[in-house]
N, C-alpha and C positions, 0 to 999 in steps of 0.2 A: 504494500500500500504506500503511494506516495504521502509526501509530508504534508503537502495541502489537504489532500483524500483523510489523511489520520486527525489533523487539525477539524476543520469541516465537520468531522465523526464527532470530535470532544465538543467541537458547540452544537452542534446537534442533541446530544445527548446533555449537553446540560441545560438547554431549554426544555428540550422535553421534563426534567426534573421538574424545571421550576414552573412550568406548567401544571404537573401534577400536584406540586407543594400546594398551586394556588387550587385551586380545585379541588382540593382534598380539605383546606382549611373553611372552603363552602358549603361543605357537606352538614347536611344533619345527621343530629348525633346517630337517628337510622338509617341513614344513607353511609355512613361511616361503619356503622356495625357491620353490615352488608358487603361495603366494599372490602375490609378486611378479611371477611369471610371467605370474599372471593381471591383473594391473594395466598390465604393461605391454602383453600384448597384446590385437587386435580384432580383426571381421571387418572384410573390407574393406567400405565402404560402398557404390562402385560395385556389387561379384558384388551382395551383397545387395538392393542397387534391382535389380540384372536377374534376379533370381531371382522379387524381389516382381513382377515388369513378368510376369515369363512365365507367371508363377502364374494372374495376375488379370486380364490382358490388360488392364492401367491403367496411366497414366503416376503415376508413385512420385514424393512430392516428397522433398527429401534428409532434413530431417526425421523424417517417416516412415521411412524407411528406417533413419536413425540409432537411432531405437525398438527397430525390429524386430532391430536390429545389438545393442542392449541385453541384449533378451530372450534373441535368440541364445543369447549368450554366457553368459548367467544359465545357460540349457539345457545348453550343455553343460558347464560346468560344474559343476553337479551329477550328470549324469553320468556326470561322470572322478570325481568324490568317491563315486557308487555303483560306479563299476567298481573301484576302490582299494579301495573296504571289500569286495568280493565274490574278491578278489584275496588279502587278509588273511586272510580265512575259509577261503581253499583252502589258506593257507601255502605263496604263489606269491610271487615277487622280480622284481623288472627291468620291462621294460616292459610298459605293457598289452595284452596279446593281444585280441583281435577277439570270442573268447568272454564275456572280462570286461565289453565292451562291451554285448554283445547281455543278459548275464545283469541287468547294468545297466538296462538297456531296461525289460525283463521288468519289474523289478523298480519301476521308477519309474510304469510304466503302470497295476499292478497298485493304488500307491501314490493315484495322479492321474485312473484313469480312462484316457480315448483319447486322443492324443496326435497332433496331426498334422492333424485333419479332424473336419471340424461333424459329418460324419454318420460316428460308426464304419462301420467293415468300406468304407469307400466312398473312404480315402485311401492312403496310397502308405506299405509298409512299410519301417520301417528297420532296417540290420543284419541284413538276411537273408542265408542260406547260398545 
């Protein structure tokens, strides 16, 4: 990596920081518990390589798998942040019920398109009754 490209990296990375710092200091104190939450936990990397292995009938390098464990969690992530604001909107309390879930879904597909599979109507639904 050139000295410009490695400089570049260190102020990149420390706006990003301080982007977070401020952001983080905006949080309400449940938006805070939450985001923690989400820092500290992951999927596990092995389910997820044996998910991707049975998926694709391919051997998964850990790598790979660490990605997909990424993305994951990106995924659901946002939607527990759609099932919480669908949750709000009913002037619902406690924890998330399986509908805020699915309403969630709904709502992110609709957002994103198909969700799940190259070829709509042709992969495996989620949060079905």
């Amino acid at each position: 990596m050139a000295d410009d490209d490695y400089s570049a990296q260190l102020s990149w990375n420390s706006q990003s920081k301080d982007n977070l710092k401020v952001l983080m200091e905006n949080f309400t104190p449940e938006q805070y518990e939450r985001f923690e939450a989400y820092r500290r936990h992951a999927l596990p990397k092995q389910a997820v390589k044996k998910v991707i292995q049975q998926t694709l009938n391919l051997q998964v390098s850990p790598a790979l798998a660490q990605v997909v464990a990424g993305f994951s969690k990106v995924f659901v992530g946002e939607i527990v942040e759609k099932a919480r604001h669908v949750q709000a909107r009913r002037g619902e309390t406690g924890p998330l019920a399986p509908d805020h879930l699915r309403e969630a879904y709904r709502m992110y597909q609709e957002e994103t398109g198909a969700v799940g599979a190259a070829r709509p109507g042709k992969g495996k639904r989620l949060f079905v009754r």
